[in-house]
C-alpha positions as CSV (number, residue, x, y, z in Angstrom):
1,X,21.4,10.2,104.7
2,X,18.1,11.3,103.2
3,X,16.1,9.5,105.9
4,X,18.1,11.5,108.9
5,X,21.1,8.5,109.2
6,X,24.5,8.9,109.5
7,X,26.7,7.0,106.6
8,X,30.3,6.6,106.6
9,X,31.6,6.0,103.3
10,X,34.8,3.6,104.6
11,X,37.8,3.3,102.3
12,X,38.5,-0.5,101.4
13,X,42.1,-0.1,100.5
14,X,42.9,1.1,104.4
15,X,41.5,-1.4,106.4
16,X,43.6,-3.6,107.8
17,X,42.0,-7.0,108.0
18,X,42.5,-9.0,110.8
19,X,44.7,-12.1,109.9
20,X,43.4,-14.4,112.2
21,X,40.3,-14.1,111.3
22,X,38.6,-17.5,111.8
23,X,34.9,-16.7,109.9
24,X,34.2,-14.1,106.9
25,X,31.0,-12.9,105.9
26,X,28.8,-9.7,106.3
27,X,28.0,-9.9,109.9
28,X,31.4,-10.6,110.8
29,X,32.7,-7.7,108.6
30,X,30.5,-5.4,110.3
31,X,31.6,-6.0,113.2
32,X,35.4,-5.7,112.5
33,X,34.0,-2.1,110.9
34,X,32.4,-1.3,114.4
35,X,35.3,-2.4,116.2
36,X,37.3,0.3,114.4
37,X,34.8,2.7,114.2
38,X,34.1,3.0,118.2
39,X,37.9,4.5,119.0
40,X,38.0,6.9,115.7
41,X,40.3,4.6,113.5
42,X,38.3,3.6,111.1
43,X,39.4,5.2,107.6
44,X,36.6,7.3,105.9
45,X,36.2,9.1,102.9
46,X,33.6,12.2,102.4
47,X,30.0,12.0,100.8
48,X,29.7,15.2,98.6
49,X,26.4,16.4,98.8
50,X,23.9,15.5,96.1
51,X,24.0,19.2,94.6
52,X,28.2,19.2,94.5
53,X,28.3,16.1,93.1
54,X,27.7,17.3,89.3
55,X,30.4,19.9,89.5
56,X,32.8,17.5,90.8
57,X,32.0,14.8,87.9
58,X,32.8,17.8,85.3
59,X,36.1,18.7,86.8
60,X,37.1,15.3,86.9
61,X,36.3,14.9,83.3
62,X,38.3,18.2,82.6
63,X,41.1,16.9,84.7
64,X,41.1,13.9,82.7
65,X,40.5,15.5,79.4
66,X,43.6,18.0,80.3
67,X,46.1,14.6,81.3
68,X,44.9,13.8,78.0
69,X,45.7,16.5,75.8
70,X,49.1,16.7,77.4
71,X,49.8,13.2,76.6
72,X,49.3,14.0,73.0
73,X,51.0,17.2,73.0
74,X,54.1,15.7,74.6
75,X,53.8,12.7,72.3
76,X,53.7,15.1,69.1
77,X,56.2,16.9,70.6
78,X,58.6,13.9,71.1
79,X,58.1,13.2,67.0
80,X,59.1,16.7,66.6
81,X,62.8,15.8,67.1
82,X,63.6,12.7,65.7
């Protein structure tokens, strides 16, 4: 991205794989991702610009640090009233 190309970040768990598939390896993998990338069907995620990506790393910690704490609470909370 820094040297002016485009990137597509593709998400793995999306692409269907051909089951026919008579050869695997990286050449043949691009390709299958080019095939799906010329109509618009290939599944992408979004690149977060290098500045965002520090404030979305500490609001995932916080999310995880608040599913945390409300673990605990619910778990002291559940000794409460046996």
């Amino acid at each position: 991205m820094e040297e002016g190309y485009t990137v597509k970040l593709v998400n793995t768990a999306e692409v269907t794989v051909y089951d026919g598939l008579k050869y695997t390896g990286d050449e043949h993998d691009a390709r299958h991702l080019a095939h799906l990338l010329r109509p618009g069907i290939l599944p992408t995620g979004y690149i977060h610009p290098k500045e965002d990506r520090a404030v979305r790393d500490l609001l995932r910690k916080r999310a995880q640090l608040v599913r945390c704490r409300t673990t605990q609470v619910l778990s002291i909370q559940g000794f409460d009233k046996s």
